[in-house]
C-alpha positions in Angstrom: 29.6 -176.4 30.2 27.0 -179.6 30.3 27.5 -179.6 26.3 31.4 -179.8 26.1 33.8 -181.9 26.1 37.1 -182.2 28.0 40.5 -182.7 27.3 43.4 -183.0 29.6 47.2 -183.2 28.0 49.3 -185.5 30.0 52.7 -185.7 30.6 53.5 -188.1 33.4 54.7 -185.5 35.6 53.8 -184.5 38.7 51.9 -181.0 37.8 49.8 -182.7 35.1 48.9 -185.6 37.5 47.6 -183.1 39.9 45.3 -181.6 37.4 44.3 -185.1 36.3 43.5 -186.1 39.9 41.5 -183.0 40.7 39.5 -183.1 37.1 39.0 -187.1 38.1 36.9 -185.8 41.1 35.4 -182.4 39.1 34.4 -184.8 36.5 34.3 -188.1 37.1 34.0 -190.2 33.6 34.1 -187.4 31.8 37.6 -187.0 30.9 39.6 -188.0 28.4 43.1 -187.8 28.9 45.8 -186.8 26.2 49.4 -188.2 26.0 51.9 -187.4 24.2 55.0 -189.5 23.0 58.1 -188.0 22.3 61.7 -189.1 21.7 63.5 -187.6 24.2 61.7 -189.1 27.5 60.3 -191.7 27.4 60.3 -192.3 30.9 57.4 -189.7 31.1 54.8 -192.3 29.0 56.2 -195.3 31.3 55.2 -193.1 34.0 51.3 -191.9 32.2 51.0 -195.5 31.1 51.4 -196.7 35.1 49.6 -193.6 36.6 46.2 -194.2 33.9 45.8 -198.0 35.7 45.4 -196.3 38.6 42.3 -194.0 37.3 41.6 -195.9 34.6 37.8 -196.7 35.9 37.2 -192.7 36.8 38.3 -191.4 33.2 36.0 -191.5 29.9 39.1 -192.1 26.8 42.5 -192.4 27.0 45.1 -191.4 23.9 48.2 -191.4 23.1 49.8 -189.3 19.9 53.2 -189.7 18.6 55.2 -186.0 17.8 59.1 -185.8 17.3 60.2 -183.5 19.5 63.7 -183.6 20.8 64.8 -182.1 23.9 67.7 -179.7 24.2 70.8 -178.7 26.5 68.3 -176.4 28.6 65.1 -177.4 30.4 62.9 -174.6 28.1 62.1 -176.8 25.3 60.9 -174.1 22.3 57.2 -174.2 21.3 56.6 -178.0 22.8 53.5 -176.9 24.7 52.1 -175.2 21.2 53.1 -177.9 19.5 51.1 -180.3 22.0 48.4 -178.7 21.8 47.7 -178.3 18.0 49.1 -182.1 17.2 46.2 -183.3 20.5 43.2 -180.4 18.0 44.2 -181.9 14.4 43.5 -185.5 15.5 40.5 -184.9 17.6 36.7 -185.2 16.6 34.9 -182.6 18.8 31.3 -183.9 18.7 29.6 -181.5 21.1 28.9 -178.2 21.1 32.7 -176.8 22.4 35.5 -178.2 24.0 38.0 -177.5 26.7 41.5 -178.5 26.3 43.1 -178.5 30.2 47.2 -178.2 30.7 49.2 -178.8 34.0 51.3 -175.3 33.7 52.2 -173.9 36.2 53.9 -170.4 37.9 57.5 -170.5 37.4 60.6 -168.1 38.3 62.5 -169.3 35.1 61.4 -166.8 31.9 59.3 -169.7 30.4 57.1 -168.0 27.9 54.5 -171.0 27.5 54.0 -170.8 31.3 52.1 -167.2 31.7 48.6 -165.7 30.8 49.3 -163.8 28.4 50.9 -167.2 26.3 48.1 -169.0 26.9 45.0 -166.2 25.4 47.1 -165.7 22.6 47.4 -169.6 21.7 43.5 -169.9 22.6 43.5 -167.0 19.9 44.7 -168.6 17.4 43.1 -172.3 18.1 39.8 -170.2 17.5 40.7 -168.9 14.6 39.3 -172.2 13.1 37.3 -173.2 15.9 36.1 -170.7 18.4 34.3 -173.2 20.2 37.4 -174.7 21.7 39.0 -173.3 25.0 42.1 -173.3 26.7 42.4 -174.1 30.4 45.4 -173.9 32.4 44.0 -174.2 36.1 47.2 -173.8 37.8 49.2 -171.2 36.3 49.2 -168.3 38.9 50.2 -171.3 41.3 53.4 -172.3 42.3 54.8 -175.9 42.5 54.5 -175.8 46.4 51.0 -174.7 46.1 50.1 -177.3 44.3 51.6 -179.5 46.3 48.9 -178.9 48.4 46.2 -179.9 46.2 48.5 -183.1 45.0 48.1 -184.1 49.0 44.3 -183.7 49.0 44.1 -186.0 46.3 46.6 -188.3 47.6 48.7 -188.1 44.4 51.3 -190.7 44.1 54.1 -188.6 43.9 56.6 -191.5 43.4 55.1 -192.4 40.4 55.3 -189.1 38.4 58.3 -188.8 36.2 59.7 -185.1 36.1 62.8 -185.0 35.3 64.4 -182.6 32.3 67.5 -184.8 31.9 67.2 -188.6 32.5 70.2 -190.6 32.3 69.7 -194.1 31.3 65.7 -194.1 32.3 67.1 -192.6 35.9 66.2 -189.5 37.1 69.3 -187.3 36.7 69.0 -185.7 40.5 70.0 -182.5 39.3 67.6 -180.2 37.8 65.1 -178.2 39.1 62.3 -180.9 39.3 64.5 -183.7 40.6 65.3 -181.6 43.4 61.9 -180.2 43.9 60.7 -183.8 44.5 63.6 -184.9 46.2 62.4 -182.3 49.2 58.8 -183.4 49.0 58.8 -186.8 48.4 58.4 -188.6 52.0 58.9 -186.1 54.8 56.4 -183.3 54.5 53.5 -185.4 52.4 53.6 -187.7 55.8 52.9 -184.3 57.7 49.9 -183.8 55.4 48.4 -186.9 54.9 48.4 -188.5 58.7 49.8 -192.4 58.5 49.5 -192.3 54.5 52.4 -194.7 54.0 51.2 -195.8 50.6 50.2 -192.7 49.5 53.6 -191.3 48.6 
């Protein structure tokens, strides 16, 4: 792995600032870190733009890609994560020997197809159809969002500063849908438990 190069697609949600907080500390300046901009939230790249001057110093490159993608009336947004992936590996120049291309996914109890094993070897399939020296990673996706909650702790991941939410209204977050009130639960309360007298570490 000394030889490759690593990738980490960024949302500006909270399971994707996770992975970039434990990859900061796995691989400190080796990271370069992969945004992408879409039409439908841009409330996520306000919250990648403020969340990268935080680690700006402990990552190697940051990017950020355009792609028109529109969101729809349910959370599932059809092939967004496929599309990520191949619009982040047709503008990339992989100058070392392989590369590894790391998502925040995560366990789910919704039937998201793009969130299970099986999704993820048969897109690593076909990105090494041309290039079987690139990898997919997806660290967390036989954990749930509580367990990685944990991790998000350790790190001392600014939880406030992640932007999750599938329906914003106006830039707000709608308070409604599954990830608004997954963080509405988490958000002071039990990270206080965790991280003793961390009251800017929320």
């Amino acid at each position: 792995m000394d030889n490759c190069e690593f990738y980490l697609l960024y949302s500006g949600g909270y399971d994707s600032t996770v992975l970039l907080y434990d990859f900061i500390d796995k691989l400190p300046n080796k990271l370069t870190v992969i945004h992408i901009v879409t039409q439908y939230n841009q409330e996520e790249t306000k919250a990648a733009r403020e969340i990268i001057k935080l680690v700006k110093d402990k990552i190697l490159n940051y990017i950020e890609l355009e792609m028109p993608v529109y969101k729809t009336e349910i959370e599932y947004i059809p092939y967004r994560n496929a599309q990520f992936i191949l619009r982040a590996l047709s503008t990339l120049t992989i100058k070392a020997g392989c590369a590894i291309i790391l998502l925040g996914l995560i366990k789910v109890e919704e039937p998201f197809p793009d969130c299970t094993q099986y999704w993820l070897k048969t897109m690593e399939k076909l990105v090494q159809l041309e290039n079987p020296h690139i990898g997919l990673e997806a660290p967390y996706i036989n954990n749930t969002k509580d367990e990685i909650y944990t991790v998000g702790c350790k790190f001392k991941v600014p939880l406030r500063n992640t932007f999750s939410c599938n329906f914003p209204v106006d830039g707000v977050e709608c308070g409604e849908c599954g990830n608004c009130k997954w963080k509405a639960k988490h958000k002071y309360p039990n990270y206080f438990r965790v991280i003793k007298g961390g009251k800017n570490n929320v």
